[in-house]
C-alpha positions in Angstrom: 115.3 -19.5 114.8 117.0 -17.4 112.3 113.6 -15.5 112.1 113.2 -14.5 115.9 116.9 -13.5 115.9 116.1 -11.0 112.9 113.1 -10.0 114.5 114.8 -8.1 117.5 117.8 -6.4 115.3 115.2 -4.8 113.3 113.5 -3.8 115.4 116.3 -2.2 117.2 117.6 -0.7 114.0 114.3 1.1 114.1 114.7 2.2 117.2 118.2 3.9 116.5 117.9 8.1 116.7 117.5 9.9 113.7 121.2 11.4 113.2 119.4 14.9 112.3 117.5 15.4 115.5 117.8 18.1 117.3 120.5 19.2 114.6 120.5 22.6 113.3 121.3 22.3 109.9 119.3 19.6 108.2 120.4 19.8 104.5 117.2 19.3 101.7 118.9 17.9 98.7 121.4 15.0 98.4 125.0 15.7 98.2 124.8 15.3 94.1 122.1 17.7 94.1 124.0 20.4 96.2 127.1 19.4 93.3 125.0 20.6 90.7 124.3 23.6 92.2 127.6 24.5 92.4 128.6 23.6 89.0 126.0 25.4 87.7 126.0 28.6 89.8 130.0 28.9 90.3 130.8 29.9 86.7 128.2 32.8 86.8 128.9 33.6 90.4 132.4 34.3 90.2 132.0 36.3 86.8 128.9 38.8 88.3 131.8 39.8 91.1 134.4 40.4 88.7 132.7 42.2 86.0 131.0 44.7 89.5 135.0 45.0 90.5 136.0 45.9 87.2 133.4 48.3 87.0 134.2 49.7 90.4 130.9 48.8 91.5 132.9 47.8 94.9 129.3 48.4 97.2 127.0 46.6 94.6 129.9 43.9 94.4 129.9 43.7 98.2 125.9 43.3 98.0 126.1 40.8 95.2 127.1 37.9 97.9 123.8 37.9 99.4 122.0 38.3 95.6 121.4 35.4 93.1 123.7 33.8 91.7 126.6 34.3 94.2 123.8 33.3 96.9 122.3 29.9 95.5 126.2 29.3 95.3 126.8 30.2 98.8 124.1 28.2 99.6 124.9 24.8 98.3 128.5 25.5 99.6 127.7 26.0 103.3 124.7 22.5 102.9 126.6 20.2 100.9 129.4 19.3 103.8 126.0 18.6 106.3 124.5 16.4 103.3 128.0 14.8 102.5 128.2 14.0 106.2 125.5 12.0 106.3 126.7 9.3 104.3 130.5 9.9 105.0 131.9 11.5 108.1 135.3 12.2 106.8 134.1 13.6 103.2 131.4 16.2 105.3 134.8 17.2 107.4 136.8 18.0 104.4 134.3 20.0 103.0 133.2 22.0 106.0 137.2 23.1 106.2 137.1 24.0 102.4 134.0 25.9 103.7 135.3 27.5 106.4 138.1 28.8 103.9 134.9 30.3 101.3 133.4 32.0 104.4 137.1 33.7 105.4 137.6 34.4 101.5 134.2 35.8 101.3 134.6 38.2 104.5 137.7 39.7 104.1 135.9 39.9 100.0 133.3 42.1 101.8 135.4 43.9 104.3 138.0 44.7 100.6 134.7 45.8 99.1 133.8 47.8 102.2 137.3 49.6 102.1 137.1 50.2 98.2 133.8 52.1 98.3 135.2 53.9 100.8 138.3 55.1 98.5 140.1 53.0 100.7 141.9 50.3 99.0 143.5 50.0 95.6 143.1 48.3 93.0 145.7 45.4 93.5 144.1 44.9 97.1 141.0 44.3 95.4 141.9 42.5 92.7 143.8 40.0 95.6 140.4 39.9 97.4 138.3 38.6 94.2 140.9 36.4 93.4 141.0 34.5 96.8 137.7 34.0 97.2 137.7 32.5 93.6 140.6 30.6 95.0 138.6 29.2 98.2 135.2 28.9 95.8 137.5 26.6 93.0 139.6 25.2 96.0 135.9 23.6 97.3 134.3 22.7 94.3 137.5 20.4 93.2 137.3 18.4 96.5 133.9 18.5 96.0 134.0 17.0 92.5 136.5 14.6 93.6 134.4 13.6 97.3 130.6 13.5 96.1 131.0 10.9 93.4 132.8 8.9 95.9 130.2 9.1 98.9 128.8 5.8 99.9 
């Protein structure tokens, strides 16, 4: 009895729809993985910005978001909420928010970057606009130290 009542749940667990169908973001790495990443890459990242701004190097440091290493840690920051999410609703929604702050950080970053090459901004503005987005970038990768080990 206990056999034929297994049977059917099975086979309707099988059945269930993979979660990531149809999704558009379908992260390749598991949430630790993505962790690494940005442990490794957010040191390096952070510094290659700084040492273009302090160089007034405001268009290369504009073009260094899209540029290893500040990319790879872009990357892992906008995937790991999608692979968090998988295994924790509520840890993937707190880290797409921390997200959502990088990507603002990291726009008005560009837009400050924009405006300095342009002989439009001064140096304090600048300096602000790193220092948020290293703000948003450490902001994340604390909640993501403290979430990640935690996911089910």
């Amino acid at each position: 009895l206990a056999a034929a009542l297994a049977a059917p749940r099975a086979a309707r667990a099988a059945e269930q729809p993979n979660p990531w169908a149809g999704a558009a973001v379908r992260p390749s790495l598991r949430a630790e993985a993505y962790l690494r990443v940005i442990d490794s890459t957010r040191g390096p990242a952070v510094a290659s910005l700084a040492e273009l701004v302090d160089q007034s190097e405001y268009k290369r440091a504009s073009e260094a978001l899209f540029l290893p290493p500040f990319d790879d840690l872009k990357q892992a920051l906008f995937f790991l909420p999608w692979a968090a999410a998988a295994r924790d609703e509520a840890s993937g929604v707190a880290l797409q928010l921390r997200w959502i702050d990088v990507r603002g950080a990291m726009a008005a970053f560009d837009a400050a970057m924009q405006e300095g090459a342009r002989y439009q901004a001064d140096d304090e503005e600048l300096d602000a606009a790193l220092a948020a987005l290293r703000g948003a970038v450490d902001a994340y990768a604390a909640d993501a130290a403290r979430l990640v080990p935690a996911l089910p």
